[in-house]
C-alpha atoms as an extended CHARMM CRD file, in Angstrom:
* protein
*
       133  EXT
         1         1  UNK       CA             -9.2630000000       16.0570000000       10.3250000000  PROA      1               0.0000000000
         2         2  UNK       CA            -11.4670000000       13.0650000000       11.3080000000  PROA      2               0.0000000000
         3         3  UNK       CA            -11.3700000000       10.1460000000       13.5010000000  PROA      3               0.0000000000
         4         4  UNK       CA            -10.8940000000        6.9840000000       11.0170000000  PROA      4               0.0000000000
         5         5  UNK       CA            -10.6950000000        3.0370000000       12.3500000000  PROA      5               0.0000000000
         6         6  UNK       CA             -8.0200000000        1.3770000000       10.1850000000  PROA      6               0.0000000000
         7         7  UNK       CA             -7.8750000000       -2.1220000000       10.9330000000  PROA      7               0.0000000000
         8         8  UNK       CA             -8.4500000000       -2.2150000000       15.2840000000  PROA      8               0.0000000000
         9         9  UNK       CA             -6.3750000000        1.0720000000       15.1100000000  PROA      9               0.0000000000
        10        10  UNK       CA             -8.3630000000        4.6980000000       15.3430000000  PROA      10              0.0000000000
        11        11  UNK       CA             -6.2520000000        7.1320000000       13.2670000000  PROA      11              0.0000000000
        12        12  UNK       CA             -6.4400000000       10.6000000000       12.5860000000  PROA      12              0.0000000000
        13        13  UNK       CA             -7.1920000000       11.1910000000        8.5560000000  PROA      13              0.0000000000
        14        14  UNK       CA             -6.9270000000       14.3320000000        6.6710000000  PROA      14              0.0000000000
        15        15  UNK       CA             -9.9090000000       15.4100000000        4.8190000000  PROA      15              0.0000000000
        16        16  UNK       CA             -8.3880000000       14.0630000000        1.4690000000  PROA      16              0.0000000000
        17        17  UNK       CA             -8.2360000000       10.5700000000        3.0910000000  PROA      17              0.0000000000
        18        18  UNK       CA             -5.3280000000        9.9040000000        3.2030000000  PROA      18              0.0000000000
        19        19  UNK       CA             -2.6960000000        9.2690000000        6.5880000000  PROA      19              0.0000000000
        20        20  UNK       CA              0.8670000000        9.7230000000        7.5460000000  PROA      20              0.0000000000
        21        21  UNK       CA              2.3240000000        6.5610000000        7.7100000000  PROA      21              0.0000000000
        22        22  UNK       CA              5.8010000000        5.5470000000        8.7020000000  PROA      22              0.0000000000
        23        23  UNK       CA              7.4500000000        2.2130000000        7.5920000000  PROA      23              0.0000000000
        24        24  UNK       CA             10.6360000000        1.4930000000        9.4280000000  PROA      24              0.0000000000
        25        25  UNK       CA             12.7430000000        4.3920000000        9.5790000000  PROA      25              0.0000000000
        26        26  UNK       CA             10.5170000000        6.3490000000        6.3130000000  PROA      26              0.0000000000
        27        27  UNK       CA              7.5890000000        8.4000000000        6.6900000000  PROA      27              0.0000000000
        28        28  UNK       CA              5.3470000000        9.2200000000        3.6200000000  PROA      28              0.0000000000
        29        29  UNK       CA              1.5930000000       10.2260000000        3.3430000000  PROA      29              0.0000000000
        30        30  UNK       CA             -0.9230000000        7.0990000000        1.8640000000  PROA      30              0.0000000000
        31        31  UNK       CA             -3.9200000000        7.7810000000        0.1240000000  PROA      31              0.0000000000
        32        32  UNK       CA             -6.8300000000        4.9830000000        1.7450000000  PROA      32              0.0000000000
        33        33  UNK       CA             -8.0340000000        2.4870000000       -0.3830000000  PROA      33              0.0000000000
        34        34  UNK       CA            -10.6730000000        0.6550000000        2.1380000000  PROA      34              0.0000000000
        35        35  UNK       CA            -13.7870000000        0.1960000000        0.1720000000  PROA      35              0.0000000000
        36        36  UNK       CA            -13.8570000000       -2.6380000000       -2.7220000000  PROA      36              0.0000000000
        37        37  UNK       CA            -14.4950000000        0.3220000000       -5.5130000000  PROA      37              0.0000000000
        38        38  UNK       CA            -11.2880000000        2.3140000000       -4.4600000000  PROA      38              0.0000000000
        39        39  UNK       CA             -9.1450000000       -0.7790000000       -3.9820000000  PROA      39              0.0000000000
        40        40  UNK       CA            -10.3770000000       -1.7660000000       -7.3120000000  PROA      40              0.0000000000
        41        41  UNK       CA             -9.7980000000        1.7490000000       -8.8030000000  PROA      41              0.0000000000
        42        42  UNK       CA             -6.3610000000        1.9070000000       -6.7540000000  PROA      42              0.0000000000
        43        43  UNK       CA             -3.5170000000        3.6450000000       -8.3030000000  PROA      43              0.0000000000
        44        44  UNK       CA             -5.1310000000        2.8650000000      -12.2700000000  PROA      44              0.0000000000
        45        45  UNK       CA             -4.7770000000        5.8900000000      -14.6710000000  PROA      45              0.0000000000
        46        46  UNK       CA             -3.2060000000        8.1420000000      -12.2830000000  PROA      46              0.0000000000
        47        47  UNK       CA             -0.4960000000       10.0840000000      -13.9790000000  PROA      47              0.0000000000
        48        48  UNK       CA              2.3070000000        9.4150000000      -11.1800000000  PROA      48              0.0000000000
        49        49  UNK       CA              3.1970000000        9.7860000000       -7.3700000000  PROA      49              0.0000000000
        50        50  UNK       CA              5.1540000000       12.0000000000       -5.5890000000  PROA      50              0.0000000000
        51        51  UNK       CA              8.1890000000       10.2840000000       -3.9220000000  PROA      51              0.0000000000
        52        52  UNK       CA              6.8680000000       10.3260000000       -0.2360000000  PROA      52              0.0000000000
        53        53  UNK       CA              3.4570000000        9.5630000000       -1.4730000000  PROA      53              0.0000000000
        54        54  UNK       CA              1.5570000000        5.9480000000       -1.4660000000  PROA      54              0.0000000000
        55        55  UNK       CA             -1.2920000000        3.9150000000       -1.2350000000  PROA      55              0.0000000000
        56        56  UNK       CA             -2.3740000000        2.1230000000        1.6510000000  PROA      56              0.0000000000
        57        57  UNK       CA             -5.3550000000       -0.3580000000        0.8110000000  PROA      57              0.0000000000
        58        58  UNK       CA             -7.1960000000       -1.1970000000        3.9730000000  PROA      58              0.0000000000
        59        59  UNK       CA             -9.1530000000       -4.9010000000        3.7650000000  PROA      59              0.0000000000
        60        60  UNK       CA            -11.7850000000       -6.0620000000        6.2510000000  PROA      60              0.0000000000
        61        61  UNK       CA            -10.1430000000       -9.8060000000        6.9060000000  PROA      61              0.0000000000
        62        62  UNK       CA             -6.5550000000      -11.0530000000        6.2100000000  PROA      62              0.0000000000
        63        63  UNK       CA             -6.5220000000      -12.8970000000        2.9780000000  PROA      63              0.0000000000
        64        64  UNK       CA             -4.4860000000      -13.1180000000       -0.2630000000  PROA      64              0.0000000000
        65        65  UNK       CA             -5.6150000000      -10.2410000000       -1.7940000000  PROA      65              0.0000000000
        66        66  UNK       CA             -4.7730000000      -10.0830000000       -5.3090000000  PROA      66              0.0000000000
        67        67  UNK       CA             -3.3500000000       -7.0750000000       -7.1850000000  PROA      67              0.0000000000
        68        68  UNK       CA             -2.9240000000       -5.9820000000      -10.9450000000  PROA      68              0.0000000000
        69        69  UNK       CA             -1.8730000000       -3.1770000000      -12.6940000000  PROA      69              0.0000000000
        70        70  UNK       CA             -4.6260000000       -2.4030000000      -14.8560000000  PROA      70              0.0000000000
        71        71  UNK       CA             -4.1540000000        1.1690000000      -16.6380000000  PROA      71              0.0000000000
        72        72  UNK       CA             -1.2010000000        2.2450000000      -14.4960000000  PROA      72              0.0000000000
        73        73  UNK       CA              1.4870000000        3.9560000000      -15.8090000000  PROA      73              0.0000000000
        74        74  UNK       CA              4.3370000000        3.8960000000      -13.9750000000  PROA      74              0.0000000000
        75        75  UNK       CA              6.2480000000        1.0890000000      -12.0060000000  PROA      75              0.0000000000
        76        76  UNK       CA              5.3950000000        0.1510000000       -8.1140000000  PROA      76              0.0000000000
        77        77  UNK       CA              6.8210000000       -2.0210000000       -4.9650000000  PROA      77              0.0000000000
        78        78  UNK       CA              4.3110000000       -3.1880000000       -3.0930000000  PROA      78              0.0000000000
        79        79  UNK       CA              4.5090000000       -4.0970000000        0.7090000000  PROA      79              0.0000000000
        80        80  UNK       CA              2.3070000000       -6.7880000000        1.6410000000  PROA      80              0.0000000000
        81        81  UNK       CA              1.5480000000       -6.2890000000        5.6970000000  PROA      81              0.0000000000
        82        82  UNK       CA             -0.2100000000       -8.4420000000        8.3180000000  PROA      82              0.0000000000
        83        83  UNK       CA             -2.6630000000       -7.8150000000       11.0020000000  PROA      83              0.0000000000
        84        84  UNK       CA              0.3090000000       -7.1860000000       13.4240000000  PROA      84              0.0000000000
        85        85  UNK       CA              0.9730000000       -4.5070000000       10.8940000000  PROA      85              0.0000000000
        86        86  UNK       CA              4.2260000000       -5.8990000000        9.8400000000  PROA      86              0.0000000000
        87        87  UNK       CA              6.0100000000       -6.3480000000        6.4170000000  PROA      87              0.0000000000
        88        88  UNK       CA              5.8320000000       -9.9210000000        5.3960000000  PROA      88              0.0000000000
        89        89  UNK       CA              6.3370000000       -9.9630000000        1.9940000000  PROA      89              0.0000000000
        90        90  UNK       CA              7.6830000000       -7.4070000000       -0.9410000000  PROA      90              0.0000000000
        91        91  UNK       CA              7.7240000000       -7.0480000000       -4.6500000000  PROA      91              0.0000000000
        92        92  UNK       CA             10.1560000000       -4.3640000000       -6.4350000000  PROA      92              0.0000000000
        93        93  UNK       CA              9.5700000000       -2.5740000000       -9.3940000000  PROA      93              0.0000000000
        94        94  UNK       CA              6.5360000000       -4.1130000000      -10.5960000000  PROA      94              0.0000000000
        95        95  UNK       CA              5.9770000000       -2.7820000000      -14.2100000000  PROA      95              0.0000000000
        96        96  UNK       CA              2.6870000000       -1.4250000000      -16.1990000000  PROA      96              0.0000000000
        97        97  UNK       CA              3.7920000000       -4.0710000000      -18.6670000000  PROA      97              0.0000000000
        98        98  UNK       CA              2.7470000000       -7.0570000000      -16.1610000000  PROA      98              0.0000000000
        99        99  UNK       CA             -1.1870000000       -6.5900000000      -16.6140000000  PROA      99              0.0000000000
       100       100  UNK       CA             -3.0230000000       -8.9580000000      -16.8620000000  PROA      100             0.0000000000
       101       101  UNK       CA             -0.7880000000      -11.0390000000      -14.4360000000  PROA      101             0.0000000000
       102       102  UNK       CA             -1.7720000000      -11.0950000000      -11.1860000000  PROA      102             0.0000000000
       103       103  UNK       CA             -0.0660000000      -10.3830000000       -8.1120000000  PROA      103             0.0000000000
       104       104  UNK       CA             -0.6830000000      -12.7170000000       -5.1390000000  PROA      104             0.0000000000
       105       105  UNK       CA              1.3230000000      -12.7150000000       -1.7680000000  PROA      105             0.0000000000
       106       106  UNK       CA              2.5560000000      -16.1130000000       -0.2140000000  PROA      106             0.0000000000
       107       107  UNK       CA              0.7340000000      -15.2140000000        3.2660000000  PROA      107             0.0000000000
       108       108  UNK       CA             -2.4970000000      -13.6590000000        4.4230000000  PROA      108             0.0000000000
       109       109  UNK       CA             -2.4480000000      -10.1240000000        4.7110000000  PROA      109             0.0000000000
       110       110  UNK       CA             -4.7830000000       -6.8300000000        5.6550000000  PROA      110             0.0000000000
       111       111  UNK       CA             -3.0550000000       -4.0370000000        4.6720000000  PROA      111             0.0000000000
       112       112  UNK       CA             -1.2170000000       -3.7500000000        1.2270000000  PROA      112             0.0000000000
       113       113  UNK       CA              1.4530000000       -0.2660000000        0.7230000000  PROA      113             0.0000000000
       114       114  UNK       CA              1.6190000000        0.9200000000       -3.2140000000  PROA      114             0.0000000000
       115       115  UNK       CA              4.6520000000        3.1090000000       -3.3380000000  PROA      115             0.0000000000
       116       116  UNK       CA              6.6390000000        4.4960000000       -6.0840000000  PROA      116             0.0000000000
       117       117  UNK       CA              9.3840000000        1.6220000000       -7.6610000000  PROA      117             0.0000000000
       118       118  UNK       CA             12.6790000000        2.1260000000       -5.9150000000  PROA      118             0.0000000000
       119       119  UNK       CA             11.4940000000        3.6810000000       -2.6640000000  PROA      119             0.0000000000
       120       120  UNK       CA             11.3770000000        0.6410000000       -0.4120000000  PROA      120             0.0000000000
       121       121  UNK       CA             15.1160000000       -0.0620000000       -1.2840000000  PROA      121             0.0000000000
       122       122  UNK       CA             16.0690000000        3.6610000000       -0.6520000000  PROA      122             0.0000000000
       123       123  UNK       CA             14.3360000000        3.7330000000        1.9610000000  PROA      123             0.0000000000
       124       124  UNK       CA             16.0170000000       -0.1010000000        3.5710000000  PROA      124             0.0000000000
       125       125  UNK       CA             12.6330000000       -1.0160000000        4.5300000000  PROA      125             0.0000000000
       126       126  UNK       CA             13.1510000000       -4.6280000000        4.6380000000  PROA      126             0.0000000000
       127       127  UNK       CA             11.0570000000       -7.9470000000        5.8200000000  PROA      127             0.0000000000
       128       128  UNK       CA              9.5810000000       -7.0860000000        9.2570000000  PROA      128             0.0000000000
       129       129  UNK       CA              9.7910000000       -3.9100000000        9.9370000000  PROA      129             0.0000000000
       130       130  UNK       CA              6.9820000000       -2.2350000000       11.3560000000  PROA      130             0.0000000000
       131       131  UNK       CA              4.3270000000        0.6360000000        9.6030000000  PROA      131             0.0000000000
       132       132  UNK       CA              2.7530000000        2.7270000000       11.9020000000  PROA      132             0.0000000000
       133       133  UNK       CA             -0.3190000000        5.2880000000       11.5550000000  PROA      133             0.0000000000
């Protein structure tokens, strides 16, 4: 393991890079997205996730970050989350099929949470709630 700053928060990361994470009441384990060639790379022409696995791309300022889903091959929600690390914004089930749209929250944000489609609503993580790493 190694000392990591996400955001103002220090963090313990595995040597894969990734982090235990908890959103709400679920727990899963992110991969780290936080420099521009892995958050450009993100999730594209990876085969699948497991179902407690994610993505958690880390950005240096709050912004509107936009997202596509160039080469990806399965179907994602997203969690958009603020500086105060809190959920402000979700899309379900977003779908290989929607490249080249892009996907552009209604707030600033500096964390954004790829998970598998479906897990945010089976997991009732709703508008909000809290992650935690």
């Amino acid at each position: 393991m190694v000392a990591f700053i996400l955001g103002s928060a220090h963090v313990l990361v595995q040597d894969d890079s990734s982090v235990n994470i908890s959103v709400g009441e679920a727990s899963l384990r992110a991969v780290i997205a936080d420099t521009q060639e892995e958050r450009t790379r993100g999730l594209s022409s990876r085969p699948s996730l497991s179902q407690e696995e994610g993505m958690l791309f880390v950005f240096e300022d709050e912004g509107k970050h936009s997202f596509w889903m160039k080469d990806m091959r399965f179907p994602l929600d997203i969690l958009w989350i603020d500086k105060e690390k809190r959920v402000v914004e979700i899309t379900l089930n977003v779908s290989p099929d929607s490249y080249p749209g892009r996907l552009i929250p209604s707030v600033p944000v500096l964390y954004v949470l790829e998970v598998n489609a479906g897990w945010t609503e089976r997991n009732g993580i709703r508008i909000g709630d809290k992650m935690k790493f």
